[in-house]
ZALOFI-609541 format. One line per field, with one value per residue (C-alpha): x, y negated, z; residue number from 1; chain; residue in one letter. Coordinates in Angstrom, 2 decimals, always signed. Example, Ala and Ser with C-alpha at 12.3 -4.5 7.8 and 13.67 -1.06 7.14 Angstrom:
2
x: +12.30, +13.67
y: +4.50, +1.06
z: +7.80, +7.14
seq: 1, 2
mol: A, A
type: A, S
***
This chain:
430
x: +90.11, +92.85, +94.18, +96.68, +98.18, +100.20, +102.84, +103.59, +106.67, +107.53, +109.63, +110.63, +113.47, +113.05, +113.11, +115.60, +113.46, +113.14, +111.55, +108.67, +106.96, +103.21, +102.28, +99.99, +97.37, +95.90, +93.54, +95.63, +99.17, +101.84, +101.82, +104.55, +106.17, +107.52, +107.60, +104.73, +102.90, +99.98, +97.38, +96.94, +100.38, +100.09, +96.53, +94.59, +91.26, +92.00, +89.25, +90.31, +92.99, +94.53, +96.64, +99.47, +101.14, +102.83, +101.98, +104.39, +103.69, +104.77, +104.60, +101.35, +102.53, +103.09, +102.88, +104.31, +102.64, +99.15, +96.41, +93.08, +91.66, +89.05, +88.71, +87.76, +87.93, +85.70, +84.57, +87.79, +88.37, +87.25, +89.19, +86.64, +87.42, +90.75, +91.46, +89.45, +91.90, +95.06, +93.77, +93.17, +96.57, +98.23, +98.77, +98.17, +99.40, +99.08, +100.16, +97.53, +99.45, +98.10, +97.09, +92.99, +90.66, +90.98, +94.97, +96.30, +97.47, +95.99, +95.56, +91.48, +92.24, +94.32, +92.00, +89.33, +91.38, +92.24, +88.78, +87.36, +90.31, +88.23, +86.19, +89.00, +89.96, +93.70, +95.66, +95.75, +98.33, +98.01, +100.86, +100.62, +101.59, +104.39, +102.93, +99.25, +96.86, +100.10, +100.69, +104.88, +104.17, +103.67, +105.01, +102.24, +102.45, +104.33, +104.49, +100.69, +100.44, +102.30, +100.73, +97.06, +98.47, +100.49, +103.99, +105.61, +105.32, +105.16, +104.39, +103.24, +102.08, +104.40, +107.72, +107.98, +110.28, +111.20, +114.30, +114.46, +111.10, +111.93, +115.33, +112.80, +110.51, +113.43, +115.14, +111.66, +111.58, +114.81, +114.11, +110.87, +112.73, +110.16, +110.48, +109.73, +108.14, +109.83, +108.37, +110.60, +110.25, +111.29, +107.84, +109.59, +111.38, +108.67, +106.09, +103.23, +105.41, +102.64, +105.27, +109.22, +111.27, +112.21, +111.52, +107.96, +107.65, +107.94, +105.99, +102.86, +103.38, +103.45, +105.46, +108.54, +109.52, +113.24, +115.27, +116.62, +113.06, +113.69, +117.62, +117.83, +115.15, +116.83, +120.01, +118.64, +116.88, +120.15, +122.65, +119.74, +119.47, +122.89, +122.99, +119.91, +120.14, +116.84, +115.71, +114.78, +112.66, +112.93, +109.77, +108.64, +112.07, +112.00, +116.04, +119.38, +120.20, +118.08, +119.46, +123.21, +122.53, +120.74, +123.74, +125.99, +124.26, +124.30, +127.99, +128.46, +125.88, +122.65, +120.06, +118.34, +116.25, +114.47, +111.28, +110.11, +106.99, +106.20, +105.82, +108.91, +110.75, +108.41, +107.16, +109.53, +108.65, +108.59, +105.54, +103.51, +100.90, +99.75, +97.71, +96.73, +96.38, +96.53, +100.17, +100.50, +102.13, +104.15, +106.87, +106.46, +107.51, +111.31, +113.73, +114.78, +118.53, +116.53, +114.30, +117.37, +119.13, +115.86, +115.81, +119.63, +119.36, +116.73, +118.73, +121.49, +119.78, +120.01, +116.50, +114.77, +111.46, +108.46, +105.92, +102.82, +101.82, +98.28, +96.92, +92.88, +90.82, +87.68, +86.98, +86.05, +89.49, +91.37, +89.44, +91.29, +94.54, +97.41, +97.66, +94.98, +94.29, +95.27, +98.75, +98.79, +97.64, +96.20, +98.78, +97.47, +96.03, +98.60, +102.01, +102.26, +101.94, +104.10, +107.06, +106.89, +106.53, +109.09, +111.95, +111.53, +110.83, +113.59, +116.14, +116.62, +115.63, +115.21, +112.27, +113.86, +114.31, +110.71, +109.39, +112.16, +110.77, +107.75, +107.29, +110.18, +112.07, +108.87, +107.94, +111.73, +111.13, +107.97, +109.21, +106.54, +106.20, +105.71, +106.97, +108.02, +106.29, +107.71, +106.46, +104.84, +104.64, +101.18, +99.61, +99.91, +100.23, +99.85, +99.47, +100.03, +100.63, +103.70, +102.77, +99.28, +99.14, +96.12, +95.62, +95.09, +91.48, +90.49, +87.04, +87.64, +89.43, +87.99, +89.17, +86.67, +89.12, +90.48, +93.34, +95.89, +98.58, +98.62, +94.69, +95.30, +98.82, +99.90, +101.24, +102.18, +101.09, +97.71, +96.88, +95.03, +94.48, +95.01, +95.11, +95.18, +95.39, +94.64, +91.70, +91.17, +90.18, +90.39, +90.08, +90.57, +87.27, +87.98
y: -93.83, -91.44, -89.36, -87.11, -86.40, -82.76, -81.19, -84.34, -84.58, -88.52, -90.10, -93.33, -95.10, -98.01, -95.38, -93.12, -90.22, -87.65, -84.40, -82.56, -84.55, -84.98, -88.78, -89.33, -93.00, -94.58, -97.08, -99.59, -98.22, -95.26, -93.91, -90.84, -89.11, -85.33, -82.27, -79.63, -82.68, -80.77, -83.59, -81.03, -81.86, -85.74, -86.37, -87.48, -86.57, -86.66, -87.41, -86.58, -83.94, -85.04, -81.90, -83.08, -80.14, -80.36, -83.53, -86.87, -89.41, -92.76, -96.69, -98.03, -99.44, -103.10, -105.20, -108.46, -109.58, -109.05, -111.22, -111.22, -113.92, -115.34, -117.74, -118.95, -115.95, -113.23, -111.81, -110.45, -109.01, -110.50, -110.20, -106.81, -105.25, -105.84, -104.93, -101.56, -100.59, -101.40, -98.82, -96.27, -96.95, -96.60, -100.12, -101.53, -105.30, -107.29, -110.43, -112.69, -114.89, -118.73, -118.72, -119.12, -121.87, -123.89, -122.80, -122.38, -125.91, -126.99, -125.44, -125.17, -122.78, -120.66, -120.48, -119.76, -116.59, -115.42, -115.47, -113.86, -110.94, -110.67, -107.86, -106.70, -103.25, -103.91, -106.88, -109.75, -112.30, -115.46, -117.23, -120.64, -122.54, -125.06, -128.29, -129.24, -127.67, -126.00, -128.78, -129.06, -132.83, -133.36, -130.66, -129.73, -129.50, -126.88, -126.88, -127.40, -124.57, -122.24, -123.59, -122.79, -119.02, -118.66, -116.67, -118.05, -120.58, -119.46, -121.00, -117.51, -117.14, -119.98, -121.69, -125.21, -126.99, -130.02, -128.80, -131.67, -130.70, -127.01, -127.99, -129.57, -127.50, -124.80, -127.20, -126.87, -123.48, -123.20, -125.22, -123.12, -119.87, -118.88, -116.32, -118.17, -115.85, -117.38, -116.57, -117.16, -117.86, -121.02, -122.39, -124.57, -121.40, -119.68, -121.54, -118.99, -115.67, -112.81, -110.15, -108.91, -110.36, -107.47, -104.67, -104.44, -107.89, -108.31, -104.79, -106.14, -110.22, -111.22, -113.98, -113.13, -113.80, -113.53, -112.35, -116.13, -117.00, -114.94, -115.06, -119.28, -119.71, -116.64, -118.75, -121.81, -120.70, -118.69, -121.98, -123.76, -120.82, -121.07, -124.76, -124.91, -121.98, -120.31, -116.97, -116.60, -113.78, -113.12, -111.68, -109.00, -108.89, -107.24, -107.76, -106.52, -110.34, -110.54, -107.63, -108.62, -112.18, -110.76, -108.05, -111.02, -113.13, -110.00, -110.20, -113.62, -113.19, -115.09, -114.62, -114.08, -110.14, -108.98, -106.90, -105.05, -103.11, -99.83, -100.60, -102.38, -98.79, -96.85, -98.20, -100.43, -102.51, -99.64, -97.86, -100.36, -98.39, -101.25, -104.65, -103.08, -105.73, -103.28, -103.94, -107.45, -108.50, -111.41, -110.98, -108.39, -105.16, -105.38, -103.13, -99.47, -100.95, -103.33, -100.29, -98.82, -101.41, -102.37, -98.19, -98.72, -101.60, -99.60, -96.50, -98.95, -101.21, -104.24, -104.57, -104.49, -103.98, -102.45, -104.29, -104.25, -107.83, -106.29, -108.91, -108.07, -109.35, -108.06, -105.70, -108.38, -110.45, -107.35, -106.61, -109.03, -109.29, -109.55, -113.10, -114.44, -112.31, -112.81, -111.56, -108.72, -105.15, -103.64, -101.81, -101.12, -97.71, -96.36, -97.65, -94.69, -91.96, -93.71, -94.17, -91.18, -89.18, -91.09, -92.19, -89.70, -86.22, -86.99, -87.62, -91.55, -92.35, -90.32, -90.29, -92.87, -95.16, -95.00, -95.91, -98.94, -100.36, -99.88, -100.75, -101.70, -103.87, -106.01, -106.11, -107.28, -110.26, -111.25, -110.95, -108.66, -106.12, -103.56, -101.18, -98.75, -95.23, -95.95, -95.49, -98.69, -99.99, -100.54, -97.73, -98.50, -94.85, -93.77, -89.91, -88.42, -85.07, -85.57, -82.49, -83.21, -83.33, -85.36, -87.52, -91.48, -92.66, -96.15, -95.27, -94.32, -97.55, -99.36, -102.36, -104.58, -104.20, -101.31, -103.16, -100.60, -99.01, -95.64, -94.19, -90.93, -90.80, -87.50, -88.06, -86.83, -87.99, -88.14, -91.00, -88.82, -91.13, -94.70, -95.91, -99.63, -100.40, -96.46, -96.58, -94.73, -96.57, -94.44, -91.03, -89.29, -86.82, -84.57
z: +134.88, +134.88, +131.35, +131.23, +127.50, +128.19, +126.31, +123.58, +121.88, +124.07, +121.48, +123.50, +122.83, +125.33, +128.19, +126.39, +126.18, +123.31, +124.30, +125.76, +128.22, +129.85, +130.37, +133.11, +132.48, +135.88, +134.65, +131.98, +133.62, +132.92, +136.12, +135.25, +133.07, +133.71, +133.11, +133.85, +135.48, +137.52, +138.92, +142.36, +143.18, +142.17, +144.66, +141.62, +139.98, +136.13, +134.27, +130.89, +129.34, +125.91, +124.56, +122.34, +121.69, +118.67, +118.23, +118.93, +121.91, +121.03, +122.24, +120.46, +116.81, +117.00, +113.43, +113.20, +110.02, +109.85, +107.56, +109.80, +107.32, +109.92, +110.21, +106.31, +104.65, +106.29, +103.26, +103.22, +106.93, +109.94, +113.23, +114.48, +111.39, +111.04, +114.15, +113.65, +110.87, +113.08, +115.58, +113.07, +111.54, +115.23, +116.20, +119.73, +119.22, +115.84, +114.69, +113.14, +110.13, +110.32, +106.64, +107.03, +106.67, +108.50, +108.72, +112.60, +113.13, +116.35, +119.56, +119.71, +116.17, +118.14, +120.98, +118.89, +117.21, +121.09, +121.69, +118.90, +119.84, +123.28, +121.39, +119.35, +119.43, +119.54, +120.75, +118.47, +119.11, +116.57, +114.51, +114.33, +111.05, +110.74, +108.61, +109.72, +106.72, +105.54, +102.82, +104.34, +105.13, +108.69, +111.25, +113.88, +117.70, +118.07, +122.03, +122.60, +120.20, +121.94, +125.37, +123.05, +123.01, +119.52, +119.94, +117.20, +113.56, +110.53, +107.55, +105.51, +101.92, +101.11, +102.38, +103.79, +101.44, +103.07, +104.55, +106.84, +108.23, +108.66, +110.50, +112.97, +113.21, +114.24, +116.49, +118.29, +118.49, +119.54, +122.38, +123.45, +122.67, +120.16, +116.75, +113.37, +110.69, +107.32, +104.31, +102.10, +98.40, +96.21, +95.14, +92.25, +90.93, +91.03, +88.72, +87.73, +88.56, +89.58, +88.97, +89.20, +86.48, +84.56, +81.89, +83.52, +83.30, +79.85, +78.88, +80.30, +79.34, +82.40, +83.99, +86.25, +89.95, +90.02, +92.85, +93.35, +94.56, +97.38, +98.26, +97.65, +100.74, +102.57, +102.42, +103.30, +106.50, +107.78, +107.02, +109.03, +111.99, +112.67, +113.16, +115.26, +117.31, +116.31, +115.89, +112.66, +111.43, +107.45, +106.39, +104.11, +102.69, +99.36, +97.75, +97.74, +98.31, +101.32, +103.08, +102.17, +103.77, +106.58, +107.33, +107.67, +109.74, +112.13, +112.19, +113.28, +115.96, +114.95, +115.91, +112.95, +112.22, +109.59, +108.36, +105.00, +104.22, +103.40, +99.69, +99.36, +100.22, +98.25, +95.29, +92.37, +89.55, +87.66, +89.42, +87.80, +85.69, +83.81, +84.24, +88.03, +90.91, +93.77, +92.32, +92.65, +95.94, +97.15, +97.09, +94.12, +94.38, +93.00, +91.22, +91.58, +92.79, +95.48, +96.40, +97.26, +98.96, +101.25, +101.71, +103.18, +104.85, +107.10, +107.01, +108.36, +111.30, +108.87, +108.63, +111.97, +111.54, +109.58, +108.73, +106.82, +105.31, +105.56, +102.84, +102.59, +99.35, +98.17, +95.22, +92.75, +93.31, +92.53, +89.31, +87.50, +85.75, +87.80, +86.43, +88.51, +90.85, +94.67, +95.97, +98.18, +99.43, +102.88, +104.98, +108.29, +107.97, +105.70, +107.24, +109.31, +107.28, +104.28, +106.76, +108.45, +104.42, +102.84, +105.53, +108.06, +106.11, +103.85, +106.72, +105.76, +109.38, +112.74, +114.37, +117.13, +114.30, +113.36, +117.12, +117.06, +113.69, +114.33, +118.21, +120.29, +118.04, +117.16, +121.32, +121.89, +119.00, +120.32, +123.53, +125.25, +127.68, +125.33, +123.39, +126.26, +127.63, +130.92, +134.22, +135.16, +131.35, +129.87, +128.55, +124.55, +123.05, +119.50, +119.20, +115.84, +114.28, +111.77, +109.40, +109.34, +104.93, +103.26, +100.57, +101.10, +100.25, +100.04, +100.22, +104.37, +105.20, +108.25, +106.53, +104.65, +101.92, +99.67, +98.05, +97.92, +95.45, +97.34, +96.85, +96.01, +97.23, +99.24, +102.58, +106.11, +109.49, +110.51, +113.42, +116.71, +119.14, +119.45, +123.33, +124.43, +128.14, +128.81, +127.09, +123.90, +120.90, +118.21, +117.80, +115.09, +113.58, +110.95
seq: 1, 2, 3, 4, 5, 6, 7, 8, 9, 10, 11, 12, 13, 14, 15, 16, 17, 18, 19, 20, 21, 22, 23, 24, 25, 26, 27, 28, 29, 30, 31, 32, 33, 34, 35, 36, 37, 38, 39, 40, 41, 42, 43, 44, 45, 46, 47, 48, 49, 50, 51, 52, 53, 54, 55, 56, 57, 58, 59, 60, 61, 62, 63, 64, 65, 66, 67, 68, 69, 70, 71, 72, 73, 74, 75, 76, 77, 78, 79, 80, 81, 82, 83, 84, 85, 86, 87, 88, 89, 90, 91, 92, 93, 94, 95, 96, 97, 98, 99, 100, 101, 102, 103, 104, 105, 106, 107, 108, 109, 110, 111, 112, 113, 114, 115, 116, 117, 118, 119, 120, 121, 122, 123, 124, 125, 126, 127, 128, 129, 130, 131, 132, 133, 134, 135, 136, 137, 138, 139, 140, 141, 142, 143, 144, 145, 146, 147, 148, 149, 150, 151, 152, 153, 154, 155, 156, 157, 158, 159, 160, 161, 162, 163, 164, 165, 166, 167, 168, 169, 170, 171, 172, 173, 174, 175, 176, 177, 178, 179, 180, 181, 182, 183, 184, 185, 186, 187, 188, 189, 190, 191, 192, 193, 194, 195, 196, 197, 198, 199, 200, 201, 202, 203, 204, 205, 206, 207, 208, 209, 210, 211, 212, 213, 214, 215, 216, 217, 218, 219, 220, 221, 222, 223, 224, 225, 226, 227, 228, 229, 230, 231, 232, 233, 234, 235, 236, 237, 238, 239, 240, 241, 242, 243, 244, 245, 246, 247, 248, 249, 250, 251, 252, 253, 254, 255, 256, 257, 258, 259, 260, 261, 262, 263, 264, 265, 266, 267, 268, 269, 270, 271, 272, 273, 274, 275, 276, 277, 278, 279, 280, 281, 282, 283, 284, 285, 286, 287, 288, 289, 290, 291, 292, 293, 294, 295, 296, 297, 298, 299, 300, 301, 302, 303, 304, 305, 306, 307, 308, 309, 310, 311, 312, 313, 314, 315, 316, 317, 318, 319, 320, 321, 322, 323, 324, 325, 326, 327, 328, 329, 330, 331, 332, 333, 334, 335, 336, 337, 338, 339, 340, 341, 342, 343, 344, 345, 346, 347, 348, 349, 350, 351, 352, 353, 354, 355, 356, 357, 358, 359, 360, 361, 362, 363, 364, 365, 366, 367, 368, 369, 370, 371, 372, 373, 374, 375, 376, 377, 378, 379, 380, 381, 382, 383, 384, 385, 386, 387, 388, 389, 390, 391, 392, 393, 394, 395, 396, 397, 398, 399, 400, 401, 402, 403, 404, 405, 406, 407, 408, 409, 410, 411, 412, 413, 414, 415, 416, 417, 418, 419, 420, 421, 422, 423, 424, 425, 426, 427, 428, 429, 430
mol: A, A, A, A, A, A, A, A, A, A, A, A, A, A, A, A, A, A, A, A, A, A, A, A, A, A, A, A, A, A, A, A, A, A, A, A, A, A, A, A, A, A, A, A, A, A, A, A, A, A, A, A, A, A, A, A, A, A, A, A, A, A, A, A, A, A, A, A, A, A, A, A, A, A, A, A, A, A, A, A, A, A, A, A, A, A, A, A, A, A, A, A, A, A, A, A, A, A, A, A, A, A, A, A, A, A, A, A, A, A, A, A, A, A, A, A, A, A, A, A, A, A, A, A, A, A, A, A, A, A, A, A, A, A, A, A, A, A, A, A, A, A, A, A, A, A, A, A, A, A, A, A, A, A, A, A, A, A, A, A, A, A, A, A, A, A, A, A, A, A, A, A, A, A, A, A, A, A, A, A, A, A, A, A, A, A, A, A, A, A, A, A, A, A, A, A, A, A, A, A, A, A, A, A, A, A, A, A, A, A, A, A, A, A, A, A, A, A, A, A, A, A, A, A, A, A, A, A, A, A, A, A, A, A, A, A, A, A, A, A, A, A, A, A, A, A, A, A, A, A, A, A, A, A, A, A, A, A, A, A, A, A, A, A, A, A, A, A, A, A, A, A, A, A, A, A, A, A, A, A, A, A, A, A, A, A, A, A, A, A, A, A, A, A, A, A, A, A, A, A, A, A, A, A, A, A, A, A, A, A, A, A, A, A, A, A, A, A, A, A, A, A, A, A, A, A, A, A, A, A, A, A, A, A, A, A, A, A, A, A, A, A, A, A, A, A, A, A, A, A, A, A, A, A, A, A, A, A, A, A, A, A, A, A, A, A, A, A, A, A, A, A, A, A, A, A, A, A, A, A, A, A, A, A, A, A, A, A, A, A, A, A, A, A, A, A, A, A, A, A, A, A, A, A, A, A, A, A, A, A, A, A, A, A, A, A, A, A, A, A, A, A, A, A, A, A, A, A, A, A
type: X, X, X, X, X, X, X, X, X, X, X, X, X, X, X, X, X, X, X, X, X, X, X, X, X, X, X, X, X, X, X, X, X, X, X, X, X, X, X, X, X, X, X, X, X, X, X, X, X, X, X, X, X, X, X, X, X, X, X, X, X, X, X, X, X, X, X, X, X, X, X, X, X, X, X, X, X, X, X, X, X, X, X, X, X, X, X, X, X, X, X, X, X, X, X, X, X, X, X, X, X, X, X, X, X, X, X, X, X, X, X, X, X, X, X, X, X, X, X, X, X, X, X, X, X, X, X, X, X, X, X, X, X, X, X, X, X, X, X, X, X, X, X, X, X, X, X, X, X, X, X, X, X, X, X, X, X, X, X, X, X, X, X, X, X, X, X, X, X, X, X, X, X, X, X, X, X, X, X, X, X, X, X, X, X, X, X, X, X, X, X, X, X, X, X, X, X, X, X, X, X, X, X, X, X, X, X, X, X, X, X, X, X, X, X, X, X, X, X, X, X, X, X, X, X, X, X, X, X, X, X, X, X, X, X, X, X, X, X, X, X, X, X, X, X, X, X, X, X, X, X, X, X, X, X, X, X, X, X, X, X, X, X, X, X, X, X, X, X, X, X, X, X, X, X, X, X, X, X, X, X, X, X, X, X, X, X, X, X, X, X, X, X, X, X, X, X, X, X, X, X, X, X, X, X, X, X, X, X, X, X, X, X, X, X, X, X, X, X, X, X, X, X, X, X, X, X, X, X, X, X, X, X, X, X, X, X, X, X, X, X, X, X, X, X, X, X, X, X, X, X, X, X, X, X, X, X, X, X, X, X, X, X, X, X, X, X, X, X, X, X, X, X, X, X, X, X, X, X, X, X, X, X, X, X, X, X, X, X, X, X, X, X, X, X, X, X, X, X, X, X, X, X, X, X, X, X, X, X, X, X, X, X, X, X, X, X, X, X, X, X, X, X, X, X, X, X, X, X, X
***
């Protein structure tokens, strides 16, 4: 199978290219990238023509945090479905977070998620948790586990707060050279918090999550980087603290990066219409001043990645009050175009900084071949046409869920064509 995609915009930072290009696809490999490519002169029979003009040619979208919920939980998403909304949403390689039932604590669970991903429109590549049945008692195999196929630990929707644990559990992965996701929030401070402490908080009677719940664990798991030599991943980070700590752990060298989510730039406390749970998030969406600070730490290469924390749940969870409902929102089909609307149309980050947030950087901490349009590189493209206006509907999600504070939200940058191995696996129909 040969494609060519003519007259794209190649934004590739891994290659150093930014201009007009034409991409030519043998099978699951770039084969070239030129100028004016014509397939007479190359001695191949193309068997498809995508025309990208106008239009921007980028590595596939790679997502680091990712809730797939299967297995337990596949009234929420399922690993098909799921992975049918990360190829509408652009992304090529997603990271499955070991939070199901039961949780990713043994090797046969992580088999069983690689297999499912056989018939998964996207690459799926599992997270395996850090305390067996994430209860932070007993740390799990973490070897086997990344022998069964996981490519890093994470103990996600929570923190492990045996600090003696954690340092061994990062020893570990120190030793295997392996990312750990850290989620990081203070379960004791926390108590019954569903929302930011604040103003908002108090308007709607609802109890608080201060910023300390965050920063205290973001401290913790830096002081314990540096001593073991991990890489440390910070998570979803969503305060000025957590940015500040992170920028200095850059400047002694550790190896420590972190991620935020589209709603974490976007939206603040303050958005909050009312009693909503499309809201309700953890960690909760913070202040105007941490909006900002998360929006500069991005600007500024603090904060390496974007994420999504895609966090399905069905409609009747998110029908109730934000004081019992589930944490968290669906982010995969609308990371894109809230990004590219809010960061890059305003001039907050080039379009090179997009493609490194969104692709390289997360292929360089997962250390995969990916990430890249360069000749020889797999053929993960996303194709999207940045001025493409239209308003976000739940109700066309591939998603099982619709949990999402942006319905009705007007954005730019439509998702074309999603191609995985050089094969295309979404297109988009008008």
């Amino acid at each position: 199978m040969i494609t060519l995609i003519k007259n794209g915009y190649v934004i590739d930072p891994a290659s150093q290219i930014e201009g007009k290009y034409d991409v030519l696809i043998k099978d699951d490999l770039i084969i070239k990238v030129g100028n004016n490519l014509d397939p007479n002169n190359l001695n191949v029979n193309v068997d498809q023509v995508i025309d990208a003009s106008g239009k921007h040619v980028m590595p596939g979208l790679i997502d680091l945090h990712v809730h797939l919920r299967e297995p337990g939980y596949e009234y929420k998403e399922t690993i098909e479905t799921g992975s049918k909304a990360a190829a509408a949403g652009g992304f090529t390689t997603i990271c499955a977070m070991p939070n199901t039932k039961p949780a990713l604590d043994k090797p046969d669970r992580v088999r069983y998620v690689l297999d499912k991903a056989k018939k998964a429109l996207v690459r799926v590549h599992p997270v395996a948790a850090i305390t067996l049945d994430q209860d932070g008692e007993e740390l799990v195999d973490i070897e086997n586990l990344y022998k069964a196929g996981a490519v890093g630990i994470s103990e996600d929707g929570k923190s492990v707060m045996s600090t003696a644990i954690y340092k061994k559990a990062m020893e570990e992965v120190a030793r295997l050279d392996i990312p750990v996701f850290a989620h990081c929030e203070d379960k004791f401070l926390v108590a019954d918090g569903v929302i930011n402490e604040g103003e908002k908080s108090k308007e709607l009677g609802l109890a608080g999550i201060s910023n300390a719940v965050e920063d205290i664990i973001v401290a913790r798991d830096i002081i314990l980087a540096k001593e073991t030599g991990a890489r440390l991943h910070l998570c979803h980070c969503s305060t000025k603290g957590s940015t500040l700590m992170l920028g200095m752990a850059k400047e002694k060298g550790l190896k420590v990066t972190g991620e935020t989510c589209p709603h974490y730039f976007t939206i603040s406390d303050q958005d909050i219409p009312g009693d909503d749970a499309n809201f309700k998030m953890n960690p909760p969406l913070r202040s105007p001043e941490d909006v900002e600070a998360i929006i500069e730490a991005l600007k500024n290469d603090v904060l390496d990645v974007i994420a999504t924390d895609h966090a399905p749940h069905s409609a009747k969870e998110k029908e109730q009050s934000m004081a019992t409902a589930p944490f968290g929102i669906v982010g995969l089909e609308t990371a894109y175009a809230i990004t590219n609307t809010e960061l890059v149309r305003t001039g907050i980050l080039s379009k090179k900084q997009l493609v490194e947030k969104m692709s390289l950087n997360p292929a360089k901490i997962l250390g995969i071949d990916r990430g890249c349009i360069g000749e020889g590189y797999v053929a993960d493209i996303v194709i999207v046409d940045p001025d493409m206006e239209y308003t976000i509907d739940k109700n066309e999600f591939f998603s099982k869920a619709s949990n999402t504070p942006f319905h009705g939200r007007k954005v730019y940058g439509r998702v074309l064509y999603t191609i995985v191995a050089g094969q295309v696996k979404y297109r988009y129909k008008a």
